[in-house]
N, C-alpha and C positions, 0 to 999 in steps of 0.2 A: 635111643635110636627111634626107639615110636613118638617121642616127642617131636623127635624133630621132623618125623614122616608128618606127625601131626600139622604142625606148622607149616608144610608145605604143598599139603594138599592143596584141590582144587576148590573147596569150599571155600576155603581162608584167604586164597589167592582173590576170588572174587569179589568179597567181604575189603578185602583193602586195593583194591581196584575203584570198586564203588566208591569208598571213602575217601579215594585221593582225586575222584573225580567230581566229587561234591565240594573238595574243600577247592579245587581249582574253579568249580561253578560261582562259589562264594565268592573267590578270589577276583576273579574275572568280572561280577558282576558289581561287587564293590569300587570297586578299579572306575566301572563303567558310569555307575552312580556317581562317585565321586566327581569325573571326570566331565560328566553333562553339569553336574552343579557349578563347578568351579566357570565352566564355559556358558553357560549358561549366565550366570554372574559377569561374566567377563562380557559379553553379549550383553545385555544390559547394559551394563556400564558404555558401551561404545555407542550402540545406541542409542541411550538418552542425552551423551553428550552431543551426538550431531542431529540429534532432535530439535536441540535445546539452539545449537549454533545455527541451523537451520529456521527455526521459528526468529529469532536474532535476526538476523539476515531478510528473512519476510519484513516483520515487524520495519526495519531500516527503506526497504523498498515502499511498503507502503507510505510511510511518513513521505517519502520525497516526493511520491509522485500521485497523491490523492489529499487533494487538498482536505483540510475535516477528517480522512479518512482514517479506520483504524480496527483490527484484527478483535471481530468480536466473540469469536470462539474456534479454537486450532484442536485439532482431532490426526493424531499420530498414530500410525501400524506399525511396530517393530516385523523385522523377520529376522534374517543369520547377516551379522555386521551391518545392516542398515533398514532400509522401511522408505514405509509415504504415505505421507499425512491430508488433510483438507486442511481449509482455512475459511473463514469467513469474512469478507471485508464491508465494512458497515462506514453509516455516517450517520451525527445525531444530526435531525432534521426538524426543530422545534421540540424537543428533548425528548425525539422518540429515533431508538435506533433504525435503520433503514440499511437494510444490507444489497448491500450493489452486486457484487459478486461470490461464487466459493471457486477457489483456488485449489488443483494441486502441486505439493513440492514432493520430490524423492533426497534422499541423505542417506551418510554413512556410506562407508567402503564398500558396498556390493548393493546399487539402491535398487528397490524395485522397476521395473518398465513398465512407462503408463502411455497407453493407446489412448488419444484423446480424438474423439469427434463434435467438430461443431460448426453450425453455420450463423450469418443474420449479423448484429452490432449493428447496424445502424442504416441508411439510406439516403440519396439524394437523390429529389426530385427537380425536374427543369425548370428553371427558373425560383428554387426554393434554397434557403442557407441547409447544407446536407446535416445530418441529423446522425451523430453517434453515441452508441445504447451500453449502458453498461448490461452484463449478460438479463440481469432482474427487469430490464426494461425504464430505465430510468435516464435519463438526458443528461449527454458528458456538457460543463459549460466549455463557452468559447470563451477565449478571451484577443487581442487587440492592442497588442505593444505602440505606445504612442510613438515611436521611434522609426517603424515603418510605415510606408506608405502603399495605404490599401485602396485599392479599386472599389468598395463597398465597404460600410461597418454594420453587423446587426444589429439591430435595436428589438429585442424582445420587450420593449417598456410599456413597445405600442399597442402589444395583445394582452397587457393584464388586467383589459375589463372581462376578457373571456374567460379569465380561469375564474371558479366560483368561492363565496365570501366566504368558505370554511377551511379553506385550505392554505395551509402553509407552503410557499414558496423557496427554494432555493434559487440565486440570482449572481450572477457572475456580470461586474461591473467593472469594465476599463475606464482610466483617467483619460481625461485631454490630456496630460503632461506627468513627466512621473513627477512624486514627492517622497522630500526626506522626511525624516518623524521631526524635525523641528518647525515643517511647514504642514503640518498633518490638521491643525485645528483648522483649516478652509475643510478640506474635506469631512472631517468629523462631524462640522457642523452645519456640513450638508447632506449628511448622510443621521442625523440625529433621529429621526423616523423609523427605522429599520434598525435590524440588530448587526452590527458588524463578525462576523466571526473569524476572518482569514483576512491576511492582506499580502497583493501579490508583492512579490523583489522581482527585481530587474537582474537576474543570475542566468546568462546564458553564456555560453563560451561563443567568438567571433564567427568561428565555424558554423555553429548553428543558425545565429543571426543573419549569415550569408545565404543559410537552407531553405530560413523563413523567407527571406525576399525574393530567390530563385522560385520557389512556390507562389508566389504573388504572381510574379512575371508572366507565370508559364498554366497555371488555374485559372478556372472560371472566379469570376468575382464573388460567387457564393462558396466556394469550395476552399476555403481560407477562412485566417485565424488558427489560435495557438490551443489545441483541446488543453483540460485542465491537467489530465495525465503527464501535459509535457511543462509542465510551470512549477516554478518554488516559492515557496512563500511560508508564512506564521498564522499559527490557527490564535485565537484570543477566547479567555473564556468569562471575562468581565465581557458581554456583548455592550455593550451604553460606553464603553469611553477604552480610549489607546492611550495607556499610560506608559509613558516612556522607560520606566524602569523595568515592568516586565517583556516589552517590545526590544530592550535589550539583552533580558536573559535569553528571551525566545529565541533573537538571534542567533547568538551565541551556541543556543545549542545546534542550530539548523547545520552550523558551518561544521560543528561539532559530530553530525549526525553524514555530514556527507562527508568528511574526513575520516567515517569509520564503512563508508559504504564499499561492496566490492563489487558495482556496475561499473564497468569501464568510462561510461558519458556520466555519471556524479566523481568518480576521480580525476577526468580529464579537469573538469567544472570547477571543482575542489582549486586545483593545480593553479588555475588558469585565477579562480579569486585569489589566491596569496600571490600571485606574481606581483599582480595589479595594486594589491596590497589593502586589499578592501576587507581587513579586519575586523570593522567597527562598526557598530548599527548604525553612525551617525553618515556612512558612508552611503549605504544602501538606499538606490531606490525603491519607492512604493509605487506600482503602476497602477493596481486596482486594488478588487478586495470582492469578497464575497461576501453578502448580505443575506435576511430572512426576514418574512416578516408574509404579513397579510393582504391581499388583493388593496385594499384601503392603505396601508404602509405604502405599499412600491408605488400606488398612484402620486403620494407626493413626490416622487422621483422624476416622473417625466417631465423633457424637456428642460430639466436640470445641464445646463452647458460644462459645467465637470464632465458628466459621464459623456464619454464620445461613445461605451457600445454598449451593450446588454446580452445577457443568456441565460434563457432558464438553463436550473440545473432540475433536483428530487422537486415533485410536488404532491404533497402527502397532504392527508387526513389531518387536523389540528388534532394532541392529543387530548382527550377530555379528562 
């Protein structure tokens, strides 16, 4: 009987009170542990896939719609199922990278909100071709579809005794008439001076084509022309010569590259090239092209009857 008074005293009551409320603490807190790790894991994992689909997607955008251009350092914030990152979008400028802008994206199922403030890109003054900046302060080219008819074309050709002999030029040149690659050696070999790095296509859906000559109609004759943001075209990295076997891989991926994109205006684009059925680089036309080279380069250029326009684009420091 005292034993069992023993056992149920209030000392011992307490003693296994304590102890079932530490092993519940354990309980509970392991549970808890576990439970952030597995999620935690699981968070990760979701994350870095639409990190990854996210920078995917950048990556795809910028190819189509910056000539040269290219993503030269992405910097991601996870939070709970999703995040937002920066990006950097650069272009090599005489083999020095030159970064135009920094971007941000949000992704993942719950993405962060991002408050953006900003003014400026660009200007027109009267009686001047207006003038648009990428945010770093660097000059979008124009370009000049030989296809429509413009009230004015610029010719940057005529001010490159003023830029000075050290510096390396970027130069956005429209044809008098577009060209297929099997009619490319007129142009090659009058562009043999200069380094070629890009060459425009003639990839515009009918709609658009309608939007550019409505814009003519209805703008000042300087306030026109096609910025480079809105043009497709193949970057080259043999600068001295267009060889037709990689101007057709090139292709090939570009169509490749907008049949994966998910902008509404490169799917319609996409759509509208297979209907047509312009499969084939030998289809494509080439309306300009983007060059580099130095004050002494682009002067062999002027008054060359190929180029009907001209547009500075970066003009940088040569590297040493």
């Amino acid at each position: 009987m005292k034993n069992l008074e023993d056992n149920f005293n209030e000392e011992n009551i307490k003693k296994d009170i304590r102890k079932a409320k530490l092993k519940l603490i354990i309980k509970v807190v392991s549970i808890s542990i576990i439970v952030l790790l597995i999620g935690g894991i699981i968070n990760l994992i979701i994350c870095a896939k639409y990190s990854t689909k996210s920078y995917e997607n950048n990556d795809i955008r910028v190819q189509l719609s910056i000539p040269n251009g290219y993503i030269s350092k992405s910097d991601d914030i996870f939070g709970f199922f999703g995040g937002n990152g920066t990006y950097k979008i650069s272009k090599d400028i005489g083999g020095k990278p030159i970064v135009l802008e920094e971007c941000v994206s949000r992704f993942g199922l719950l993405p962060f909100f991002n408050c953006y403030r900003g003014c400026g890109g660009g200007y027109h003054n009267s009686g001047e071709w207006s003038v648009s900046l990428w945010e770093n302060g660097y000059k979008k080219m124009r370009f000049f579809h030989p296809e429509l008819q413009y009230k004015e074309y610029q010719n940057d050709l005529e001010k490159v005794d003023s830029i000075p002999d050290d510096k390396i030029i970027e130069m956005a040149i429209s044809f008098d008439r577009p060209y297929k690659i099997m009619e490319m050696y007129l142009p090659e070999s009058q562009l043999r001076d200069v380094k070629v790095t890009w060459l425009w296509l003639d990839e515009f859906t009918e709609n658009k084509m309608n939007e550019f000559q409505n814009e003519i109609n209805k703008h000042d004759a300087k306030a026109n022309g096609i910025m480079e943001n809105e043009v497709l075209g193949i970057g080259f990295h043999d600068y001295f010569m267009i060889d037709k076997n990689s101007y057709n891989y090139s292709y090939d991926e570009l169509i490749n590259t907008l049949s994966n994109s998910k902008d509404t205006k490169y799917k319609e684009l996409y759509e509208e090239i297979m209907k047509k059925g312009k499969t084939s680089a030998d289809d494509a036309k080439i309306l300009g092209a983007i060059v580099q080279g130095k004050k002494e380069d682009l002067t062999k250029l002027v008054g060359n009857p190929l180029i009907k326009s001209s547009s500075f684009g970066v003009i940088t420091e040569e590297l040493y």
